[in-house]
TORLUMBA-871498 format. One record per residue (C-alpha): y, x, z; residue in one letter. Coordinates in steps of 0.05 Angstrom, whole numbers, padded with zeros to 5 digits, always signed. Last residue first. Layout:
BEGIN
YXZa/...
***
This chain:
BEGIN
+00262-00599-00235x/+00287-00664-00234x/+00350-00682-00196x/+00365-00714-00123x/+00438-00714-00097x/+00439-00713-00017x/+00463-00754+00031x/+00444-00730+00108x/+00402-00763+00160x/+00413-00738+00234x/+00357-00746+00279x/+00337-00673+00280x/+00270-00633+00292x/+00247-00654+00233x/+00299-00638+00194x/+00328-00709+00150x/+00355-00711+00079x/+00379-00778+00051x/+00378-00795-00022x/+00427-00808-00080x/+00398-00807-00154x/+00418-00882-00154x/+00455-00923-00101x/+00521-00919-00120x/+00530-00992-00114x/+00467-01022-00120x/+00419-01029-00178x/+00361-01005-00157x/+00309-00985-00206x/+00323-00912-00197x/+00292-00903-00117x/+00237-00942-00131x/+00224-00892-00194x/+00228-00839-00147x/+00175-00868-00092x/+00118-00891-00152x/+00128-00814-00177x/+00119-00785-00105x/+00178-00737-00095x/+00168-00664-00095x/+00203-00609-00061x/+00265-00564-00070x/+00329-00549-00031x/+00401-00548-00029x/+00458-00541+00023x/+00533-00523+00002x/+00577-00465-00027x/+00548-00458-00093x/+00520-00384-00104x/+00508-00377-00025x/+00466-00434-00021x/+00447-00449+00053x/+00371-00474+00054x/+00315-00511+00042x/+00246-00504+00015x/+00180-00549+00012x/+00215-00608+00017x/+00184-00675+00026x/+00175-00743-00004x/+00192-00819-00018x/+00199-00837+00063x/+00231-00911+00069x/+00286-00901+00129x/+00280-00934+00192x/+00213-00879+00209x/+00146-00869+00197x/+00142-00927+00141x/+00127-00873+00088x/+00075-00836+00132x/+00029-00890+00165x/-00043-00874+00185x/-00033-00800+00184x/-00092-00750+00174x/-00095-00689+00219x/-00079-00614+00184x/-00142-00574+00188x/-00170-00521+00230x/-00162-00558+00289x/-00152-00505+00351x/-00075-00520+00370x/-00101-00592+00395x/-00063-00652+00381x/-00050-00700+00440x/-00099-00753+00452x/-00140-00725+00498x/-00089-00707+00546x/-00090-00634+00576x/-00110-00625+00651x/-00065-00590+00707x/-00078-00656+00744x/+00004-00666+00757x/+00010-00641+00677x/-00038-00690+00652x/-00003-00742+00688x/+00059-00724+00657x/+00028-00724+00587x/-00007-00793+00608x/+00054-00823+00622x/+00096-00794+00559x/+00031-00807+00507x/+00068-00877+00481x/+00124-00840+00459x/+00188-00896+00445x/+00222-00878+00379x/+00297-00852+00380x/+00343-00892+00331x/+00344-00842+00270x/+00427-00834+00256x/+00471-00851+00187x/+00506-00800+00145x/+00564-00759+00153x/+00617-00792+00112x/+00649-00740+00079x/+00648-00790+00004x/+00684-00838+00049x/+00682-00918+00028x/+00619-00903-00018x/+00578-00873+00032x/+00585-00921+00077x/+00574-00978+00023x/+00509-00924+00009x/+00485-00924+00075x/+00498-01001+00087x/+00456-01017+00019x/+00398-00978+00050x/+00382-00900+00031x/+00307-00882+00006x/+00283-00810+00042x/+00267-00747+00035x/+00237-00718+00094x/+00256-00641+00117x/+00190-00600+00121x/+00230-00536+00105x/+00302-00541+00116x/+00358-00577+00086x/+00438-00557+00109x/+00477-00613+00126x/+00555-00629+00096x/+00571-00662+00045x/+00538-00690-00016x/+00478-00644-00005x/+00438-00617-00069x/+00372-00646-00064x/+00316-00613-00126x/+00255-00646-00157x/+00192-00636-00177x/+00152-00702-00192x/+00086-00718-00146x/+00029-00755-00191x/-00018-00818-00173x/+00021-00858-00206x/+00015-00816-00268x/-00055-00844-00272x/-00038-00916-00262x/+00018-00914-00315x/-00034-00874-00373x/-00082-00930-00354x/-00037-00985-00352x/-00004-00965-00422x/+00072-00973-00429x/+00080-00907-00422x/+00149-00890-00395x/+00182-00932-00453x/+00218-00975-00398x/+00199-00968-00330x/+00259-00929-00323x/+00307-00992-00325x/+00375-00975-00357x/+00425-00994-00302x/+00475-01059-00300x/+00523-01080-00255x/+00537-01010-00220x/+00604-01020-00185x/+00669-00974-00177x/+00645-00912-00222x/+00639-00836-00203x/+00567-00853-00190x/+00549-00871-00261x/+00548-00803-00284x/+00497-00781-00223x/+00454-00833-00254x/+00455-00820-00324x/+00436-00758-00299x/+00381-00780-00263x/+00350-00808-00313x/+00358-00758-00358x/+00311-00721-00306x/+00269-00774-00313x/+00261-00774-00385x/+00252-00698-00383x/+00204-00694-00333x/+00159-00744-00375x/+00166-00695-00438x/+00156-00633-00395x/+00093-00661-00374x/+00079-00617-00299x/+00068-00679-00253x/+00025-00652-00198x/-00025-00686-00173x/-00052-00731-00126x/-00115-00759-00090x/-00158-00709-00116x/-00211-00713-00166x/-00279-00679-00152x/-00298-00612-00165x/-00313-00588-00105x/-00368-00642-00094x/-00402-00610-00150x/-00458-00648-00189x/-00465-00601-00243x/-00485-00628-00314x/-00508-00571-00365x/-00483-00574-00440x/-00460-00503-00435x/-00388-00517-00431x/-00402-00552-00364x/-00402-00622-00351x/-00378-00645-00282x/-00412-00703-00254x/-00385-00774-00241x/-00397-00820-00185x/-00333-00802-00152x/-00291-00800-00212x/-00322-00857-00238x/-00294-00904-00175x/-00230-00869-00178x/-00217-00886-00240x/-00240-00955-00232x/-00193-00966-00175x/-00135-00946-00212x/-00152-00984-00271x/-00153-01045-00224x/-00086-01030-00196x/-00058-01021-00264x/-00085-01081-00283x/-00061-01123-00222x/+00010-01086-00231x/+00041-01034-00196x/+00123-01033-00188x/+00118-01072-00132x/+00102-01014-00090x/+00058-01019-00026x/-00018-00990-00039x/+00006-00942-00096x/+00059-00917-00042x/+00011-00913+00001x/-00038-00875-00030x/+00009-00826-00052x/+00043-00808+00020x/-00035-00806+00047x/-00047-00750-00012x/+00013-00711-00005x/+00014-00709+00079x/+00057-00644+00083x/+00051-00598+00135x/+00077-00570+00207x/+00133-00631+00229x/+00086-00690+00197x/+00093-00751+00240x/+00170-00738+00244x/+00197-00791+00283x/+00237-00758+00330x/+00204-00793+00396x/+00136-00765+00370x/+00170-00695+00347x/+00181-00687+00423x/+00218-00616+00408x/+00185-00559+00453x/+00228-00528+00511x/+00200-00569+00566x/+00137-00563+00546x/+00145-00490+00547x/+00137-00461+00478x/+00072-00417+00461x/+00048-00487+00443x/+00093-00493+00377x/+00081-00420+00359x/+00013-00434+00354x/+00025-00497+00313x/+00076-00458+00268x/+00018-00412+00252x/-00045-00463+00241x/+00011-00508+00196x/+00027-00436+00147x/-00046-00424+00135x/-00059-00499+00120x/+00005-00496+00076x/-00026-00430+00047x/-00093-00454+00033x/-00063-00518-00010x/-00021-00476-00052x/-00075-00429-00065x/-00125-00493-00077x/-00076-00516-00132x/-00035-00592-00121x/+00008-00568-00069x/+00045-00522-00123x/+00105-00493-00080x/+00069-00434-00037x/+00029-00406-00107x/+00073-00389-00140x/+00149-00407-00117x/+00194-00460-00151x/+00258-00443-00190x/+00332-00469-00164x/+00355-00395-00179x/+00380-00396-00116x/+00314-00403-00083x/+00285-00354-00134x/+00325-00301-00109x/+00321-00330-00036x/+00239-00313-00040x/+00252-00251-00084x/+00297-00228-00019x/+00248-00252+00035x/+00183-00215+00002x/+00216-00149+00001x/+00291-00124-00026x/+00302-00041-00039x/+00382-00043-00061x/+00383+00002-00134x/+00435+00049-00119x/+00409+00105-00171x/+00373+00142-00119x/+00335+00088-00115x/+00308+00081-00189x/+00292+00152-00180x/+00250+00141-00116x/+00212+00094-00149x/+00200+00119-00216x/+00163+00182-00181x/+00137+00145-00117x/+00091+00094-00167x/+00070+00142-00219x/-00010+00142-00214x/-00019+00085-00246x/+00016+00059-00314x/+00084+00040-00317x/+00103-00041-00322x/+00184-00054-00315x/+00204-00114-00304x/+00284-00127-00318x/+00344-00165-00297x/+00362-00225-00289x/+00379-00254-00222x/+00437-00296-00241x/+00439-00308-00313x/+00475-00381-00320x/+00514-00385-00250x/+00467-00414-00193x/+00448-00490-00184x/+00470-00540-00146x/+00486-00579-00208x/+00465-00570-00265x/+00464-00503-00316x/+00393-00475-00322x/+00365-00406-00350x/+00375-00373-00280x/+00339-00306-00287x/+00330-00281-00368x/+00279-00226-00341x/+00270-00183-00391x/+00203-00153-00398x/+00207-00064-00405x/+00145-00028-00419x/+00123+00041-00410x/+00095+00111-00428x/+00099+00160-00397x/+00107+00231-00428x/+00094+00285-00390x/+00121+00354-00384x/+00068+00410-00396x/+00094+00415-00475x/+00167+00437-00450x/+00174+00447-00379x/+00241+00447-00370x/+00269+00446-00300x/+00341+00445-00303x/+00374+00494-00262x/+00399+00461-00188x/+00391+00537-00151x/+00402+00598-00203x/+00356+00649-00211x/+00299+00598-00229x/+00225+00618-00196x/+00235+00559-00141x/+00250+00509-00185x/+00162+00527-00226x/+00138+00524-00151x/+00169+00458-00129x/+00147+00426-00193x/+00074+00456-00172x/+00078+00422-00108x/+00098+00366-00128x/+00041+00361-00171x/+00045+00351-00245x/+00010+00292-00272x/-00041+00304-00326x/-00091+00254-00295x/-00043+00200-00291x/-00022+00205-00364x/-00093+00215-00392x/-00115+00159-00351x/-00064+00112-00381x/-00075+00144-00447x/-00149+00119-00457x/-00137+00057-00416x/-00092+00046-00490x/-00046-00011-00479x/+00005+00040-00449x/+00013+00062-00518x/+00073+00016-00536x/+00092-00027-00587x/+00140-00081-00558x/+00196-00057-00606x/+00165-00056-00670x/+00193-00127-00700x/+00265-00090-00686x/+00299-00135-00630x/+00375-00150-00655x/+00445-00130-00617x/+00498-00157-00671x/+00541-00176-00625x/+00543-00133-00579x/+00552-00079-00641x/+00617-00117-00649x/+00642-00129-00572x/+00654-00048-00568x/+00600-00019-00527x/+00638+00029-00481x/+00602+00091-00447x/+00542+00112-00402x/+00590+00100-00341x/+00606+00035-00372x/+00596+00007-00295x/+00573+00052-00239x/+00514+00086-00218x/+00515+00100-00153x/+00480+00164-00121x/+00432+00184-00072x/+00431+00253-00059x/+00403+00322-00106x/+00402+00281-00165x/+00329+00271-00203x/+00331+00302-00272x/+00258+00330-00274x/+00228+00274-00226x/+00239+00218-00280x/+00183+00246-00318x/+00206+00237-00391x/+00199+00171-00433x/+00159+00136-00485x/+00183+00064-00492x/+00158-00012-00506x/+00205-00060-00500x/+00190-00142-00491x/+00240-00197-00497x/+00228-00251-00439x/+00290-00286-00461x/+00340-00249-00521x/+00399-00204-00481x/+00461-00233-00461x/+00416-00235-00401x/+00406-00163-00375x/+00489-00156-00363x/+00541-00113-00387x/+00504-00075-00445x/+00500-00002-00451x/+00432-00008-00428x/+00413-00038-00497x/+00447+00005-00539x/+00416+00076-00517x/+00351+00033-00517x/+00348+00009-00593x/+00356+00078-00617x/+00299+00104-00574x/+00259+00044-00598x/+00271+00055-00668x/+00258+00135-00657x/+00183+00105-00622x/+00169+00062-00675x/+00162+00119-00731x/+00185+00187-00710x/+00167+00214-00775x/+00141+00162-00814x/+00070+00121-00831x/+00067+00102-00754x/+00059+00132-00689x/-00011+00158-00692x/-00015+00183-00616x/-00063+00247-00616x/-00007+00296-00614x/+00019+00249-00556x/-00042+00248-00517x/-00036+00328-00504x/-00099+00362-00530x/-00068+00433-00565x/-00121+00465-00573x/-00098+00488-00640x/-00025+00470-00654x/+00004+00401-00674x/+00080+00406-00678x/+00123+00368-00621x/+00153+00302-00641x/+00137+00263-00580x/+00209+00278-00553x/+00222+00234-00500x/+00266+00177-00492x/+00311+00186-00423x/+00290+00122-00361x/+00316+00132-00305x/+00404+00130-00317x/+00397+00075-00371x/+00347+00036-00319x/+00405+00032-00271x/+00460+00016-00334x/+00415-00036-00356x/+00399-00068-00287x/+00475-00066-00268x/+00477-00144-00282x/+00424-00155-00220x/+00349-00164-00220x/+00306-00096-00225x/+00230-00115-00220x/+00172-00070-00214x/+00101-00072-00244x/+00057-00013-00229x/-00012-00017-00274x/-00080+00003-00252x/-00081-00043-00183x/-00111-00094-00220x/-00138-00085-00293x/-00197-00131-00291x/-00238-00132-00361x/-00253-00183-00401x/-00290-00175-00473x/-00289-00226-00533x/-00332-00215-00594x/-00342-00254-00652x/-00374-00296-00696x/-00404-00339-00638x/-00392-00305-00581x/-00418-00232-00568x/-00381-00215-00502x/-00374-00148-00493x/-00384-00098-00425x/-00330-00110-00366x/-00325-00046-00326x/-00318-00061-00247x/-00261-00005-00225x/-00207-00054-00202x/-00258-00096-00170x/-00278-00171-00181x/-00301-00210-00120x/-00282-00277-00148x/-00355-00310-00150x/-00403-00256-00110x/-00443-00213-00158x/-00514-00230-00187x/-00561-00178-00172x/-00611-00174-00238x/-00651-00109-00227x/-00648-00049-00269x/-00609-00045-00339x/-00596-00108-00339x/-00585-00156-00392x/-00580-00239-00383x/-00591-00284-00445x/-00543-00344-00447x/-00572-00400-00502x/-00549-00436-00549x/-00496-00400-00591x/-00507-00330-00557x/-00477-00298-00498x/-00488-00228-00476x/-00457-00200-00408x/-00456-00133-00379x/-00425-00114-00318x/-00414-00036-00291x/-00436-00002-00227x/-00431+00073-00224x/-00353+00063-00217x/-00361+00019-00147x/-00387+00090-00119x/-00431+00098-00049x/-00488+00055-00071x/-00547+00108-00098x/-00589+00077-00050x/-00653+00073-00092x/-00656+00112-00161x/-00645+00075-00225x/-00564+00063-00214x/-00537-00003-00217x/-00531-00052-00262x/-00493-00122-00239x/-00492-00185-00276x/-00447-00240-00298x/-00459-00288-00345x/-00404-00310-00393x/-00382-00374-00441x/-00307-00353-00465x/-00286-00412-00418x/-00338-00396-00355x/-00311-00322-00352x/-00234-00342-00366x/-00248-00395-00303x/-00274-00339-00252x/-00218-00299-00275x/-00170-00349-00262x/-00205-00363-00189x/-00204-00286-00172x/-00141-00278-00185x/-00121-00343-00144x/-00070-00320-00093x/-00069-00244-00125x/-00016-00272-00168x/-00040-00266-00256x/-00011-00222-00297x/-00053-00235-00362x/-00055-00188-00417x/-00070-00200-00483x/-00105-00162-00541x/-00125-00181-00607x/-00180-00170-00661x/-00152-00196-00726x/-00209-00267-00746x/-00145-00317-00736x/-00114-00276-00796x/-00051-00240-00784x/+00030-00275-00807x/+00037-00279-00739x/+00058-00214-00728x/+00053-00164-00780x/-00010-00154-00835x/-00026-00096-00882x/-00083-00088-00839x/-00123-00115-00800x/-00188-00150-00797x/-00187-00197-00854x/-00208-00147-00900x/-00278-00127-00843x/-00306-00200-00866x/-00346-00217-00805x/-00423-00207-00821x/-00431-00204-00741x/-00441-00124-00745x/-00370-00126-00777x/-00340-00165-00721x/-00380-00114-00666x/-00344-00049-00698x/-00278-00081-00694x/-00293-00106-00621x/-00313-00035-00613x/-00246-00007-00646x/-00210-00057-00604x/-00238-00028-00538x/-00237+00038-00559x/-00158+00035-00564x/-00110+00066-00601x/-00136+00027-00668x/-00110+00049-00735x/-00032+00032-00756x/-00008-00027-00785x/+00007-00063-00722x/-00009-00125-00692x/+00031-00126-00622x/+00002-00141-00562x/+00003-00204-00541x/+00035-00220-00470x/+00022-00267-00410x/+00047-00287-00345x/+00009-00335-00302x/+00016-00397-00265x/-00027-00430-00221x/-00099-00467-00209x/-00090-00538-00227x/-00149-00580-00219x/-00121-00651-00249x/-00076-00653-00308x/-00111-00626-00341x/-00184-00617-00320x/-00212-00596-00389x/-00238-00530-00345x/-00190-00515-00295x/-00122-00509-00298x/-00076-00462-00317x/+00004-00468-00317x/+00041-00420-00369x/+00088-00357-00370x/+00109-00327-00436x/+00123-00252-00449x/+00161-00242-00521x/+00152-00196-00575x/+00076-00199-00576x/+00070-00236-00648x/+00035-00293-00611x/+00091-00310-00567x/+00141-00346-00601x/+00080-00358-00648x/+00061-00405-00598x/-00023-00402-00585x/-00017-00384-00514x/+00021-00440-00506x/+00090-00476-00498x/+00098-00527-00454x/+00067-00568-00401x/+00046-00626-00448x/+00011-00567-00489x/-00041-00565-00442x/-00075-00509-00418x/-00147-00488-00390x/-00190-00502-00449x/-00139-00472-00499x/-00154-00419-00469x/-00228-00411-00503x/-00205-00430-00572x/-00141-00389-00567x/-00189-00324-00551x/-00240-00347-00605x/-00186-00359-00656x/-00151-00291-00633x/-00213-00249-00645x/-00229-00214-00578x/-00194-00169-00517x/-00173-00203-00454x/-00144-00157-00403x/-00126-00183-00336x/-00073-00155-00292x/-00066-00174-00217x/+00010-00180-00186x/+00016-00134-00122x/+00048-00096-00166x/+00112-00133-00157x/+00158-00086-00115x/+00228-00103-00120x/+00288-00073-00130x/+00355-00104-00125x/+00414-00092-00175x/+00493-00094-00175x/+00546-00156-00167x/+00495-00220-00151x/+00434-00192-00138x/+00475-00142-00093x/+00509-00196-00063x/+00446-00241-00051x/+00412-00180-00012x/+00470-00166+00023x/+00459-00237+00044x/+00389-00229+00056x/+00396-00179+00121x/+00421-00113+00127x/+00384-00049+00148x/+00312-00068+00165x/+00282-00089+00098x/+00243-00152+00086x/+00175-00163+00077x/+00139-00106+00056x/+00067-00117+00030x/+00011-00096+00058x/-00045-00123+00016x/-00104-00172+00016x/-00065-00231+00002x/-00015-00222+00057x/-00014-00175+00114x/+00056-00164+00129x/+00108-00105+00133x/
***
């Protein structure tokens, strides 16, 4: 276990290591614990909602809130926020979202019957708010829900952001009488918001609460904007979220998760949810549709022959009533054949993501009306016969849930993992049920994998991880700082005899990353700046020192916070693209004798100063896969080869790659001498700082011109060689394309920092 985030979370189980992990990944199923992961409901009319996010996205990163891929709620989609109008500056860090469904039926929820209520109060024309309607075909002015999965890293920050977007004030109310403080649930927020002016009501007092400290059990009151109302409200730790990656995923969940029978007549007093539960016009309605839909689903041999990011909703029985007595393994077609026809013609019915587990309503009814163990235990006990079936009829629950496919490795290149390795599914179940589903999915032979499998899930899957690999968001940023303080410690713990001399190495940075110094001086040194790019550069910075933030109320905020960084992330899919093809046409041109002539990638990359200058500033994703031999680790240096390293490398493709000269240490006298007086030189780093120390000279470090770093490195298992991701200054990478040497392009060298050995490496855009 490990303290991260404000949780205990597991971080790697004790009976094999990661490469059972891999194999099970690879040839059965791992189970993973992801409710770590922070919900956030957004309720509101969809123009006002798409209005206010589209203030913290960019369509240059891809596709929106506002795609109708996504909008009719039969997908999940995953986007980048930033903050405020700050794109592409001020990221904060992805997030998973999903509509819910329009449907034809009356509200479940009191939340959209207020905001339904509220419209009409706001002289909102009550025909455009529903009905008759599917999908995206609904007026912008339909009441609509989202949820918003967002990592515990930067919860606080996103919600901070959706509260300043959609134009909120925060208050507390608590009770009348003095010190009354010993329940978070007697405390609720209200905000109003009108066109010009943000009026503040409170039942007693007016006790504003700390930025980011949001509670699971804080109740969010509505937000009147405009001609509409939009209302946010925290849902962590109320919904479970697990994910099942491997091809036996189906036949696992197949095993779990039976339909239920919601059909049950309604008799007096009878209160369960499900009675309650308007499930269409027709008998059986969605939920029959989705029962069908499953028993053909898990029949099928993998998770991703299925659509991407397709969203189920079901109803199913407690998993505890049919639990075998040890743990079992489910094996292949053991819920019978699927002939290759009906594979074919697998389709997602424009019901399937409705579910009642968007109702808090029935989410507390269904945790509430749990049976005990106990009492499961008492009813077995009273059969004649040891291993009966328990059935409990009407007092057996019906939970509801939701199934995301996860379409795993969507990318065929090189280095990379086989198309669909690590799909699989996430499965979100309300509170309250976390040992139940759990267990069951075990017994099943579902392999229990922490933090360190989903880390070398997504390493094979050539995918970056939130929020360690995005340098540019203040999550990203905390946890390299975190990460430098440890390794330091760890450092001086050594002996000095047993500690690397990273001075005589060359590696100025062995514990962190210097982004901004490795962007400055790059702009400072490359010929591939202009005068008027250079100027534009300075000018921008010049402003965005001077400059004040402007709020969405009109109000101007002098925040030092808020200030441009040095660098940035380069997240435009259409400028990734074109370098990516790039290197392709690179990797192509390898297999010949001589490169005469090579496309220049200068050309038609924005032929504006301004737009060059700013992207200059930028750090591209990439990925090494090693030519040879070598394994990449974390905090290796990527590097520009010479003419003679690439002649070498050309004359034997094994060729092991050239050698660091060892660098004189200036500090060796005064270290020794320090150790005779028992006294610590002043100039050697201190394991106290509480921040990394700034580098005069980072890409001339060492004999080889420095272009970036990797964030992650290891030994694929899925290709048989070395790989490993981290960013490349843009200024650095397009160096490396414009030359026109012998098999010089897309080819790098790889060095540890604690070894003197360069390695080649292929480089590709993320």
């Amino acid at each position: 276990m490990v303290e991260k985030w404000g949780y205990k979370l597991p971080l790697h189980p004790n009976d094999k290591s990661s490469r059972a992990a891999y194999r099970a990944t690879a040839k059965y199923a791992v189970l993973q614990d992801l409710s770590y992961m922070g919900c956030i409901e957004i309720t509101g009319p969809q123009n006002e909602l798409l209005e206010g996010l589209g203030h913290i996205t960019s369509q240059d990163t891809g596709t929106t809130f506002a795609a109708k891929l996504y909008l009719s709620g039969l997908r999940q989609g995953s986007m980048m926020l930033y903050e405020c109008d700050r794109y592409p500056h001020k990221a904060i860090g992805e997030v998973w979202f999903l509509w819910k469904t329009v449907s034809e039926m009356p509200y479940e929820d009191n939340s959209m019957q207020e905001c339904v209520e509220n419209a009409e109060q706001s002289h909102i024309d009550s025909s455009k708010l529903g009905s008759g309607t599917k999908h995206c075909e609904q007026s912008i002015e339909t009441p609509r829900q989202i949820w918003m999965w967002v990592h515990p890293a930067y919860f606080s920050q996103v919600f901070k952001e959706l509260k300043l977007v959609f134009g909120i004030l925060t208050s507390k109310t608590t009770d009348s009488e003095e010190g009354q403080k010993n329940s978070s649930t007697e405390m609720s927020d209200i905000y109003k918001f009108t066109d010009k002016s943000i009026s503040l009501a409170s039942s007693a007092g007016e006790n504003n609460i700390e930025d980011g400290v949001v509670s699971a059990s804080d109740v969010l009151g509505n937000v009147t904007c405009g001609n509409g109302n939009v209302m946010l409200k925290s849902l962590k730790d109320n919904l479970l979220r697990y994910r099942l990656s491997g091809p036996m995923s189906n036949s696992i969940l197949g095993a779990v998760l039976k339909s239920a029978n919601i059909s049950s007549h309604r008799m007096q007093g009878n209160s369960k949810w499900w009675t309650k539960y308007q499930d269409g016009s027709q008998p059986g309605g969605a939920h029959a549709e989705q029962g069908a839909l499953w028993d053909v689903l898990q029949m099928l041999q993998s998770p991703s022959e299925l659509t991407p990011s397709c969203v189920i909703g079901l109803i199913v029985r407690d998993p505890r009533l049919f639990l075998p007595t040890k743990k079992t393994k489910v094996e292949p077609g053991s819920l019978g054949p699927m002939d290759s026809q009906a594979q074919l013609s697998v389709t997602i019915p424009p019901n399937a993501s409705r579910s009642p587990i968007w109702s808090q309503e029935i989410r507390d009814d269904v945790k509430v009306t749990k049976l005990s163990e106990q009492e499961l235990n008492r009813r077995r006990s009273l059969h004649l016969v040891p291993g009966t079936p328990l059935d409990l009829g009407e007092d057996e629950s019906r939970i509801p849930v939701l199934l995301v496919q996860n379409p795993g490795n969507t990318l065929q290149q090189q280095g990379s993992a086989a198309l669909g390795f690590g799909s699989g599914w996430d499965i979100i179940i309300p509170s309250g049920w976390s040992m139940a589903f759990w267990i069951a999915l075990v017994y099943r032979g579902a392999r229990v994998g922490g933090i360190r499998e989903l880390e070398t899930c997504t390493a094979e899957q050539g995918t970056l991880r939130s929020p360690d690999d995005f340098p540019d968001t203040f999550a990203g940023q905390t946890t390299e700082v975190t990460k430098w303080k440890e390794m330091l410690q760890k450092y001086y713990r050594y002996p000095p005899a047993k500690r690397p001399n990273y001075v005589k190495l060359g590696s100025v940075a062995p514990f962190h990353y210097p982004w901004s110094e490795l962007v400055t001086e790059w702009q400072k040194t490359s010929t591939l700046i202009g005068q008027n790019a250079r100027r534009d550069i300075g000018q921008n910075a010049r402003s965005d020192m001077s400059g004040s933030v402007v709020s969405m109320s009109g109000q101007s905020n002098l925040d030092t916070s808020s200030e441009k960084p040095s660098f940035y992330v380069l997240r435009s899919r259409r400028e990734l693209k074109r370098l990516g093809k790039l290197c392709k046409a690179a990797e192509n041109i390898l297999t010949q004798t001589k490169i005469n002539t090579f496309h220049d990638p200068l050309h038609d990359m924005g032929k504006s100063s301004v737009e060059f200058a700013d992207r200059s500033t930028s750090l591209v994703p990439i990925k090494v896969s090693m030519v040879s031999r070598g394994t990449p680790e974390e905090f290796s240096i990527i590097c520009l080869p010479t003419i003679e390293d690439l002649k070498c490398l050309a004359s034997d493709i094994k060729h092991g790659g050239p050698l660091e000269p060892l660098h004189q240490d200036s500090c060796k006298r005064e270290k020794k001498r320090g150790k005779k007086l028992k006294t610590k030189p002043a100039n050697l780093p201190e394991s106290e700082n509480t921040v990394p120390p700034k580098i005069d000279n980072v890409i001339n470090s060492c004999s080889r011109t420095i272009i970036g770093f990797l964030k992650q490195g290891k030994f694929s298992l899925s290709t048989g060689h070395g790989t490993g991701l981290g960013f490349c200054a843009y200024l650095g990478l397009l160096q490396l394309l414009t030359r026109k040497v012998e098999r010089s392009s897309a080819v790098v060298l790889v060095r540890s920092a604690s070894s003197l050995q360069y390695r080649f490496a292929y480089l590709s855009v993320l």
